[in-house]
C-alpha positions in Angstrom: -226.2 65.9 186.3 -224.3 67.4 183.3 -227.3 70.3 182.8 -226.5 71.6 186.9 -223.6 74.2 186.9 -220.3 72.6 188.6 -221.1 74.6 191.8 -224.8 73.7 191.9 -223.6 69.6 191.9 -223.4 69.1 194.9 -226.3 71.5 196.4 -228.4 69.3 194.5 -231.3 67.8 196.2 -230.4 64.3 194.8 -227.1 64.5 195.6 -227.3 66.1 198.7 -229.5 62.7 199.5 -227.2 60.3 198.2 -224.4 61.9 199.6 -225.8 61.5 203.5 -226.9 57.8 202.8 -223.8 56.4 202.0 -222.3 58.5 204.6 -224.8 57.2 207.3 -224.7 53.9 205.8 -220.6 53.9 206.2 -219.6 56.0 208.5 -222.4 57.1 211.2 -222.5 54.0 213.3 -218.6 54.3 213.9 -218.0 58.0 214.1 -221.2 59.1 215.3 -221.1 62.1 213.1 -224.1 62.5 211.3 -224.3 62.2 207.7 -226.3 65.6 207.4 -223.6 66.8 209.4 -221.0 65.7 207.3 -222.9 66.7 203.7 -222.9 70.7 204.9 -219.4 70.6 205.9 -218.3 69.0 202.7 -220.1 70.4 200.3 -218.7 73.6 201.7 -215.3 72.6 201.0 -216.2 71.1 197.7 -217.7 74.5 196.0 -214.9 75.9 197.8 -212.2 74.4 195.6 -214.6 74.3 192.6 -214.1 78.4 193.3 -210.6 78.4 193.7 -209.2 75.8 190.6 -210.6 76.9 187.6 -209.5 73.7 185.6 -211.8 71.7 187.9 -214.9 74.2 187.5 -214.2 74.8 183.6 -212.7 71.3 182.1 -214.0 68.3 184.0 -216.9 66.7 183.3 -220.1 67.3 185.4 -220.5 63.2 186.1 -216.9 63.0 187.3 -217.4 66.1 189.4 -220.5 64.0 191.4 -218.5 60.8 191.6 -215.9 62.9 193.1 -217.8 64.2 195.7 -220.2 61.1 196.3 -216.4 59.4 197.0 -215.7 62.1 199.9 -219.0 60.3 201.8 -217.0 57.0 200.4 -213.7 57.7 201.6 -215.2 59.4 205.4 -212.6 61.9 204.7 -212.5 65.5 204.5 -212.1 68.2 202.7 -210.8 70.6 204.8 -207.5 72.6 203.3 -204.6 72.6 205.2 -200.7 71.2 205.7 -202.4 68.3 206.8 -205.0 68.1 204.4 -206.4 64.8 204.4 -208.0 64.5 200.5 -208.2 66.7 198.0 -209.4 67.3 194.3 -207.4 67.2 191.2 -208.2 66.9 187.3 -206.7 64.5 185.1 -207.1 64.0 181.4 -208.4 60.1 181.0 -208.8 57.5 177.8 -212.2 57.1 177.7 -212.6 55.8 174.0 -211.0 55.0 170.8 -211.3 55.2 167.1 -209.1 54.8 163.8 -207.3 57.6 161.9 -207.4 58.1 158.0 -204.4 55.9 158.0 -205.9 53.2 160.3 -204.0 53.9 163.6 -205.6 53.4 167.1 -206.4 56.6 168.8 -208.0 57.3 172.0 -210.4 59.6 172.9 -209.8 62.2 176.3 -212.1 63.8 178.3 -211.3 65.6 181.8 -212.6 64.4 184.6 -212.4 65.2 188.5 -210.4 62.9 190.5 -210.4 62.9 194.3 -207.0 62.4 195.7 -206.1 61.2 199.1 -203.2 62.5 200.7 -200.7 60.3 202.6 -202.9 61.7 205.9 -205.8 60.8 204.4 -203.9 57.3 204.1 -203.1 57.1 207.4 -206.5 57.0 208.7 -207.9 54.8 205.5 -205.8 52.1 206.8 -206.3 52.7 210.3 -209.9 52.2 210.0 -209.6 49.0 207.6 -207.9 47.4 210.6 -204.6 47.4 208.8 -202.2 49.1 211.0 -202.9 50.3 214.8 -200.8 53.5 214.7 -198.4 55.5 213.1 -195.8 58.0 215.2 -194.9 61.2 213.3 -192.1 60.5 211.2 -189.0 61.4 212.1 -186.4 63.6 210.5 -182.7 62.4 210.9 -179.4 64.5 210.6 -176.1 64.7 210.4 -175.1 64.7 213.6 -177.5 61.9 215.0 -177.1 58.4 215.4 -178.8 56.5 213.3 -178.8 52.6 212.4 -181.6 50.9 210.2 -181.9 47.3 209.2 -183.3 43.7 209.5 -182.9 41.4 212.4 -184.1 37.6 212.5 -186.4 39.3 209.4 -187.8 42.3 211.6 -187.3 45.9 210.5 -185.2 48.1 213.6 -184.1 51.6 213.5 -181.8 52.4 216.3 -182.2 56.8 216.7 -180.0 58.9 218.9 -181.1 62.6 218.3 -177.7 64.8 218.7 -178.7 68.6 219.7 -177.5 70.7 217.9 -177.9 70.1 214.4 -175.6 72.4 213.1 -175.0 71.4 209.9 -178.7 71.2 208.6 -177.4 68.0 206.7 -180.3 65.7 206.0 -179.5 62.2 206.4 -183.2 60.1 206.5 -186.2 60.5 207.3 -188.1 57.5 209.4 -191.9 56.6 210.5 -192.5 54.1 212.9 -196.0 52.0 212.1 -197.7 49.8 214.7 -198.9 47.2 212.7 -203.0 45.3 213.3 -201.4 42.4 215.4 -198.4 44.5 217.2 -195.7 43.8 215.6 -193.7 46.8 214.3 -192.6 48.1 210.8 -190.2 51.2 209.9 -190.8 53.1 206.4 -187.4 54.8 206.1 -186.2 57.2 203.3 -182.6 57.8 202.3 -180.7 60.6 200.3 -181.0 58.3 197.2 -184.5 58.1 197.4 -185.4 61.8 197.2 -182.8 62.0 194.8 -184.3 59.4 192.8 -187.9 61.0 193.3 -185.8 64.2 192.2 -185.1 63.0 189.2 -188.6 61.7 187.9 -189.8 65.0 188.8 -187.4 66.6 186.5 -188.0 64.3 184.0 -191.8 65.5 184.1 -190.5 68.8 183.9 -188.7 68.2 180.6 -189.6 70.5 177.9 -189.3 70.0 173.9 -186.7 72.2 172.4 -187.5 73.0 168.8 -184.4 74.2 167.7 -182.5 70.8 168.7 -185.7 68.7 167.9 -185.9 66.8 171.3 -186.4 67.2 174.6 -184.5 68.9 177.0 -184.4 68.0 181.0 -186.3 69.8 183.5 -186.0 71.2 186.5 -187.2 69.4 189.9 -189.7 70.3 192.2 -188.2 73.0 193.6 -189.3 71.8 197.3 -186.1 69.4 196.5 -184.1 72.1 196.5 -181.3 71.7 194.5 -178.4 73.5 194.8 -176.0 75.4 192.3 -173.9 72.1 192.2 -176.7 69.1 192.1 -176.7 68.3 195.5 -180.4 68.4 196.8 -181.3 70.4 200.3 -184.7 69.4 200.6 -187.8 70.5 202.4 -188.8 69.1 205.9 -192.3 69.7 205.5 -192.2 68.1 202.1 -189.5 65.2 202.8 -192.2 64.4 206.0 -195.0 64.3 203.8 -192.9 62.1 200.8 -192.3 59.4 204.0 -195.7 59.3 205.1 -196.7 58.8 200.8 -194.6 56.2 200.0 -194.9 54.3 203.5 -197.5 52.2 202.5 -196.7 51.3 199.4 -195.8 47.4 199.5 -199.1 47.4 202.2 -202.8 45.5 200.6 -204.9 47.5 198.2 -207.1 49.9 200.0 -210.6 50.0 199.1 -211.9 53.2 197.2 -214.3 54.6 195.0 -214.4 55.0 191.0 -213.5 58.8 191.2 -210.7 58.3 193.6 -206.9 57.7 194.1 -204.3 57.6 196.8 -201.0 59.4 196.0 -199.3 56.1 197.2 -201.0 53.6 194.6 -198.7 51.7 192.4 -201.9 49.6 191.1 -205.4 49.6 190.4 -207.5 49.6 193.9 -210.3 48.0 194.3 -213.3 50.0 193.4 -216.9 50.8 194.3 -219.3 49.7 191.8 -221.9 51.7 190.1 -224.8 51.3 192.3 -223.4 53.1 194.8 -224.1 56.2 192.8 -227.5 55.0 192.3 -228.2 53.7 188.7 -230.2 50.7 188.0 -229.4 47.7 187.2 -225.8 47.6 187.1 -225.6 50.4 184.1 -223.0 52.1 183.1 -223.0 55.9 182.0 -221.7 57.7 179.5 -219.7 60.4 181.2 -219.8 62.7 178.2 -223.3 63.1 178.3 -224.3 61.5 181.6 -227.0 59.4 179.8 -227.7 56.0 181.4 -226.6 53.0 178.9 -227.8 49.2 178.8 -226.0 46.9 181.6 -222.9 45.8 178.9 -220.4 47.6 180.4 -220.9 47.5 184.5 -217.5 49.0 186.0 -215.8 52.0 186.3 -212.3 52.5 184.2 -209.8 51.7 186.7 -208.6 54.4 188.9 -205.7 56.9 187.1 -202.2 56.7 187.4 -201.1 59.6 190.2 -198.8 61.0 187.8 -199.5 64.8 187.4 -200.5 65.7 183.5 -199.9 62.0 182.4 -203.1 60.6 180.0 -203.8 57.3 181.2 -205.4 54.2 179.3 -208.2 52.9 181.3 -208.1 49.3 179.5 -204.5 49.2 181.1 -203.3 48.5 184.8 -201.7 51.4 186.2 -197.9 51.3 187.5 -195.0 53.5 189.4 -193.4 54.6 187.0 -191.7 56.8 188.7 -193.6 60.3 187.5 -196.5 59.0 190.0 -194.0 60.3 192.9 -194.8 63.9 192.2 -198.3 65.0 193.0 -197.1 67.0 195.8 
């Protein structure tokens, strides 16, 4: 793997293999898509965005770049770019050793590696198809001038909605989703001013910047999709306030089950992985992912899947968290 070129990865005869097994194995008897089918769109897709994000082509590693795309056949999502893209790949720096420093201080080793990342859409049908909810409406943006009422009744979520025409004064009030749960009943993910203003803040805090001159750091700016105003007050994007509901709706839901290589923007903990064989090595090995060679059976897993926050180095002996930053990989 790691003598191929990043673009030749996954037009390799091997993978190209592998890749349709597990997709036929997974996702043919359900969908009825074929996994050859599925291999030529992907792999498409895949050498697309190798071509278009140079830190994936030039830094990440060459096994995390076939673990991502062996976790697209996984996951029996797509690719495809769009505002509704369902998955999607990113690079983060991970911990994937340690040593001791003249003065005898732990430090950790980092490598880059290639992390597939499912979108809240992506989400959406993940736990659809693990029989966790039926269906999810679009979610719903609230203003001003509607009515609106959300709470807990004989300890069922209800929203009560009235939309008002017109909305005038562009004020942004919530945002809702309704979810049809597995056995019927009904559950509301609901987002208020304080909770994008909260998410604000995180993101400016990632933004922060280190000011030599004072000697500490100095706050950030948000994501400027929250659109803050002249005077703090936040006017923010539809688009991206629809797609922050749909994220964080599924957040107190069961772990969903994913591969090694990939990550749902919503995870506040480690989900439950795919084990090695899936990418065909024997015996249970593990592999080095600096230099791809096959090692004896001591270690058998995968580190756990990264935290979602953007730029953060994560320890893989450690369980990720929210802590906060994680709310801005949009």
């Amino acid at each position: 793997i790691n003598r191929l070129e990043p673009t030749a990865i996954a037009t390799n005869e091997l993978v190209r293999a592998k890749f349709i097994q597990i997709y036929e194995a997974m996702w043919t008897p359900s969908t009825g898509v074929s996994g050859e089918a599925a291999y030529e769109r992907e792999s498409r897709y895949f050498n697309r965005l190798l071509g278009e994000k140079e830190d994936l082509r030039k830094n990440c590693t060459r096994f995390s770049l076939f673990t991502a795309f062996l976790d697209v056949a996984i996951s029996g999502l797509t690719l495809e770019p769009g505002t509704r893209a369902q998955a999607y790949l990113l690079s983060r720096s991970i911990a994937v050793d340690s040593y001791l420093d003249q003065q005898g201080n732990k430090k950790n080793k980092y490598e880059t590696q290639c992390i597939l990342t499912v979108s809240g859409y992506g989400e959406l049908i993940l736990r659809a198809r693990c029989g966790q909810i039926r269906h999810a409406d679009n979610p719903v943006i609230v203003y001003a001038e509607d009515g609106f009422e959300y709470g807990e009744r004989n300890g069922n979520k209800f929203v009560n909605y009235t939309c008002r025409l017109p909305h005038t004064s562009g004020e942004i009030v919530a945002c809702f989703m309704k979810i049809t749960r597995a056995d019927g009943s009904i559950d509301y993910a609901v987002m208020l001013p304080e909770d994008w203003s909260r998410l604000a803040g995180f993101s400016a805090r990632q933004n922060r910047q280190w000011d030599n001159q004072r000697r500490q750091w100095v706050m950030g700016n948000p994501n400027a999709l929250y659109g803050q105003q002249q005077d703090g007050t936040l006017k923010i994007d539809t688009g991206f306030l629809i797609a922050k509901c749909i994220k964080h709706a599924f957040k107190t839901y069961p772990k969903a089950r994913v591969g090694r290589g990939t990550q749902l923007e919503s995870q506040q903990v480690d989900e439950v992985e795919i084990n090695d064989d899936i990418y065909g090595l024997e015996d249970g090995s593990s592999v080095n992912r600096s230099t791809g060679e096959v090692m004896p059976s001591q270690d058998t897993g995968f580190a756990p899947a990264p935290d979602t926050s953007a730029g953060v180095r994560v320890n893989p002996e450690t369980s990720s968290s929210d802590a906060g930053g994680s709310d801005d990989t949009f």
